[in-house]
RODO-2510 file (C-alpha; in nm, 4 decimals, decimal comma):
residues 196
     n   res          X          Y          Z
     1     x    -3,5345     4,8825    -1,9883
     2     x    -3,5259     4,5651    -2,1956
     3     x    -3,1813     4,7248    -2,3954
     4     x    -3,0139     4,7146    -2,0069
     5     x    -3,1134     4,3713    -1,9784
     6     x    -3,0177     4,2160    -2,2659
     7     x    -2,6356     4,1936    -2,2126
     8     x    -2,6462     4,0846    -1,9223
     9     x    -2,9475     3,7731    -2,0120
    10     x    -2,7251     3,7040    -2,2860
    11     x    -2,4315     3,6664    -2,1181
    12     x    -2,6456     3,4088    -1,8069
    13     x    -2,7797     3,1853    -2,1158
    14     x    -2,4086     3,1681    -2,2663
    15     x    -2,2745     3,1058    -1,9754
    16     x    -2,5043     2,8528    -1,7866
    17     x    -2,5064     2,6950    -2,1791
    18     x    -2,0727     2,6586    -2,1151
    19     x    -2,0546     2,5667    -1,8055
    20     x    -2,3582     2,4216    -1,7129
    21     x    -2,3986     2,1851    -2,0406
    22     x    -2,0871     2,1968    -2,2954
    23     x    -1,8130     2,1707    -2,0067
    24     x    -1,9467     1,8861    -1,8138
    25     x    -2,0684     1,6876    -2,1649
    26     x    -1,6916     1,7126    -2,2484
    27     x    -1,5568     1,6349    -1,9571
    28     x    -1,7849     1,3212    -1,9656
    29     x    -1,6639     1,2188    -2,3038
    30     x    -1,3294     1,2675    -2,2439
    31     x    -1,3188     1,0548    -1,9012
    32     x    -1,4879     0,8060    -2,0480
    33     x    -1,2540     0,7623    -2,3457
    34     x    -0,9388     0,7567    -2,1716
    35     x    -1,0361     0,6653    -1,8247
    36     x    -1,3551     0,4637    -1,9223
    37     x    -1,3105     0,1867    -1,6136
    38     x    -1,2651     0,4695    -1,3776
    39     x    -1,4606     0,6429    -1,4986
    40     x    -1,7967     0,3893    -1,4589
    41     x    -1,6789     0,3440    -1,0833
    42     x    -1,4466     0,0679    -1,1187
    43     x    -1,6314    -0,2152    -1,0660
    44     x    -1,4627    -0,5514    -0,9567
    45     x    -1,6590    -0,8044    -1,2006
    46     x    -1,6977    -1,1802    -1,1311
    47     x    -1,9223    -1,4333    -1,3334
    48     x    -2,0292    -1,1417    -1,5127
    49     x    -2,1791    -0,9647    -1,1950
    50     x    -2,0525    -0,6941    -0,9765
    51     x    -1,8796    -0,7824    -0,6672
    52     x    -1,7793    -0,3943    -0,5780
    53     x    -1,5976    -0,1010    -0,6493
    54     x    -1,2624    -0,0401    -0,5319
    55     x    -1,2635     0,2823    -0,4540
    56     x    -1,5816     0,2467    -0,2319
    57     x    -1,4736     0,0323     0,1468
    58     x    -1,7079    -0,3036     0,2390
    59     x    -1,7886    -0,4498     0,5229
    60     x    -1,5983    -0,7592     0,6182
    61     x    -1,6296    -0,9106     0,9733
    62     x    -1,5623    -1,2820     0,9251
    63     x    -1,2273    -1,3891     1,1070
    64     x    -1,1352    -1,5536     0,7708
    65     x    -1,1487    -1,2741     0,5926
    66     x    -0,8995    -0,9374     0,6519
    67     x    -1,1296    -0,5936     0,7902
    68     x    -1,1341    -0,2695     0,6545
    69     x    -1,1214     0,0803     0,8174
    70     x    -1,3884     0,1131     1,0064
    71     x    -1,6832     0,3218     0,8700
    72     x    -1,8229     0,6501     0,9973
    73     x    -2,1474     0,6099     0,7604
    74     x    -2,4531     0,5318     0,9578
    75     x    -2,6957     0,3552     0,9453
    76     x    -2,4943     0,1271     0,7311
    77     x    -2,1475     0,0645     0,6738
    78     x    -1,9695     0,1976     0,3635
    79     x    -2,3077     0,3566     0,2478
    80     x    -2,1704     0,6243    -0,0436
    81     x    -2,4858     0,8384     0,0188
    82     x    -2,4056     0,8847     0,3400
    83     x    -2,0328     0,9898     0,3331
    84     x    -1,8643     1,1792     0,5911
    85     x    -1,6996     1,1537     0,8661
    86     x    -1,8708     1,1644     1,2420
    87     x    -1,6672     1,5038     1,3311
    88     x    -1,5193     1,4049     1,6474
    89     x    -1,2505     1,4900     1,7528
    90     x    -0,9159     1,2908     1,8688
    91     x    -1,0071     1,3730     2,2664
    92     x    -1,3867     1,4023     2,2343
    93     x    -1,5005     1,0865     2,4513
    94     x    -1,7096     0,9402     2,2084
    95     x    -1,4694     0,8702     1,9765
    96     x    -1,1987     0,7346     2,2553
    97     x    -1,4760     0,4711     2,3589
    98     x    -1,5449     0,4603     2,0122
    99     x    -1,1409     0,3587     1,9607
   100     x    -1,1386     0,1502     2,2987
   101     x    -1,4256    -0,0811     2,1886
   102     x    -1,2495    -0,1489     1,8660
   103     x    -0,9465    -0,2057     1,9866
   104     x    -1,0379    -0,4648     2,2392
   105     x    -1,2486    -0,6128     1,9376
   106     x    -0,9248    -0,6439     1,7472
   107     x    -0,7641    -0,8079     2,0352
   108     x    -1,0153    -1,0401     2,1037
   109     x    -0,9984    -1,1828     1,7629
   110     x    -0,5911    -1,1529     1,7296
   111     x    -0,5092    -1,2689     2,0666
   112     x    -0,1934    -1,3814     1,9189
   113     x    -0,1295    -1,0336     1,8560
   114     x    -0,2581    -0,8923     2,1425
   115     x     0,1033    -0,7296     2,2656
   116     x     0,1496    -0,5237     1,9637
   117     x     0,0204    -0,1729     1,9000
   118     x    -0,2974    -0,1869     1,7002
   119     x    -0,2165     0,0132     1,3513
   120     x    -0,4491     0,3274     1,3641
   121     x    -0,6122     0,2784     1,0527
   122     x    -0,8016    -0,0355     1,2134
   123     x    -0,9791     0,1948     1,4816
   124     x    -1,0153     0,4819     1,3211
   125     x    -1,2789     0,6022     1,0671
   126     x    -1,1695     0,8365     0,8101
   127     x    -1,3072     1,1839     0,6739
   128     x    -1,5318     0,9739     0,4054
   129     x    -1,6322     0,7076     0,5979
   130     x    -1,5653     0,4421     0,2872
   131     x    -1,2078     0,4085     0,3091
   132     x    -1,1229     0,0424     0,0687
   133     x    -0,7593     0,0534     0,1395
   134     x    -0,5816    -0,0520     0,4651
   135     x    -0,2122     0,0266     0,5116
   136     x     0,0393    -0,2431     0,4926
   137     x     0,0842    -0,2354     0,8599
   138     x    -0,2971    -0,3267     0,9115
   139     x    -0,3175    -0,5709     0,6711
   140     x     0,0128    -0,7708     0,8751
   141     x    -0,1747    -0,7351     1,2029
   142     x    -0,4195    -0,9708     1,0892
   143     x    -0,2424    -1,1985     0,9181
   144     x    -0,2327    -1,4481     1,2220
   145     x    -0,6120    -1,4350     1,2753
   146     x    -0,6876    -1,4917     0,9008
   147     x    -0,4215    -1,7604     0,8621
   148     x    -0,5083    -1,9663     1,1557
   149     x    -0,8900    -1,9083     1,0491
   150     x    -0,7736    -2,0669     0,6950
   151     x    -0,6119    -2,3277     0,8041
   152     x    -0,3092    -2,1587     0,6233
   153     x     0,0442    -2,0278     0,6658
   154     x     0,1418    -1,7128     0,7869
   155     x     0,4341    -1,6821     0,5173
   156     x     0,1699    -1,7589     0,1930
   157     x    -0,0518    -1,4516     0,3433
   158     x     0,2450    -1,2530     0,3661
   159     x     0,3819    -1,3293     0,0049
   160     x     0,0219    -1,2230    -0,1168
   161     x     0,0172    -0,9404     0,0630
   162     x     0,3557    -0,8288    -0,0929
   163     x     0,2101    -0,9223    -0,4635
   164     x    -0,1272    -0,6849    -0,3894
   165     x     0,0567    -0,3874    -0,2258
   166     x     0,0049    -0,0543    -0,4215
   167     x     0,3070     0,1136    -0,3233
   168     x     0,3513     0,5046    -0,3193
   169     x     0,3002     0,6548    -0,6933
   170     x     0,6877     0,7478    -0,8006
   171     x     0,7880     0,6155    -0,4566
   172     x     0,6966     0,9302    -0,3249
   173     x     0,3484     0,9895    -0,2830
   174     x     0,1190     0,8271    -0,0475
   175     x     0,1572     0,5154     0,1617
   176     x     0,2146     0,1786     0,1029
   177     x    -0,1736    -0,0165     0,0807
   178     x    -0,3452    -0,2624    -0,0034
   179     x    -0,7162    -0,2755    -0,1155
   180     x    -0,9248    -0,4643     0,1140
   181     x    -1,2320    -0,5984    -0,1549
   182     x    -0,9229    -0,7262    -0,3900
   183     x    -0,7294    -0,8589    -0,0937
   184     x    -1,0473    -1,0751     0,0280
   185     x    -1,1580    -1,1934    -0,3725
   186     x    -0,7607    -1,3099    -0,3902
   187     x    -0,8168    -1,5252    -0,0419
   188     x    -1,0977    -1,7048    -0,1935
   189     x    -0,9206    -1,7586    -0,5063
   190     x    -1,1049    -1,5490    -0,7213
   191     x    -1,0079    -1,3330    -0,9814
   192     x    -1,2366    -1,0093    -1,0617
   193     x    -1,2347    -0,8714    -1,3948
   194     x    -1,2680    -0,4622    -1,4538
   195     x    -1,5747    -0,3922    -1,6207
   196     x    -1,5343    -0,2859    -1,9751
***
């Protein structure tokens, strides 16, 4: 009986030794010496203390400050142990009231803007929930609120804008963005440093 067994023991403890200990080890090794900052969650440092990641949304609801996607993680905003997205669907009701709310919301707070079509990426929550980018189109539709909240001029929010704008990798892939936590840090004249 044992003789039956043995090939096929052998062959679980090589294999769960592979995959389950040697592949992920050098994986880890190898991420972490060419993509170390990535790797360790790219963290925005400032004064020597993290402010964020950039690849993880935050919650921003000042009128000085430019907003993020909303957030489908409950209880708490931009909570990565809770990622996901709600599952509704475009023409469930809760997520048109859902939409509605926001969008008055935005309106309320950009009255100036409060002819144009709201970008969808402000009133929608995406399938993670922790979205940190906004498209470029977002980030213009609240340039007026910010500004006038700053005491500054639409044109200088504009010009920074076009200076933090990831644009699509090779022109082709993906949209134009910008990252909301960098966006904000550059308002307040900050400047993060990657963690090394």
């Amino acid at each position: 009986m044992l003789r039956m067994f043995r090939p096929a023991l052998v062959l679980f403890l090589g294999l769960s030794l592979l995959t389950g200990l040697a592949y992920p080890l050098l994986v880890g090794v190898v991420a972490h010496g060419l993509f170390a900052w990535q790797a360790e969650g790219s963290v925005l440092m400032l004064r020597g203390r993290p402010v964020g990641s950039v690849l993880i949304g935050q919650s921003f609801s000042a009128p000085e400050y430019f907003w993020g996607r909303p957030s489908a993680t409950s209880p708490r905003p931009y909570d990565a142990l809770a990622s996901g997205g709600s599952n509704l669907g475009p023409t469930n009701p809760a997520e048109l009231a859902a939409v509605r709310a926001r969008v008055a919301a935005l309106r309320a707070a950009d009255p100036a803007e409060a002819d144009q079509p709201v970008p969808v990426d402000l009133v929608t929550a995406s399938g993670s929930g922790l979205d940190p980018d906004i498209s470029l189109a977002a980030a213009h539709y609240q340039v007026a609120r910010v500004a006038r909240a700053r005491g500054m001029r639409p044109l200088q929010l504009r010009q920074l804008l076009g200076r933090l704008a990831h644009r699509p990798w090779l022109g082709l892939f993906g949209e134009p963005r910008v990252n909301v936590l960098e966006l904000n840090l550059a308002l307040d004249g900050l400047r993060p440093t990657h963690r090394r």
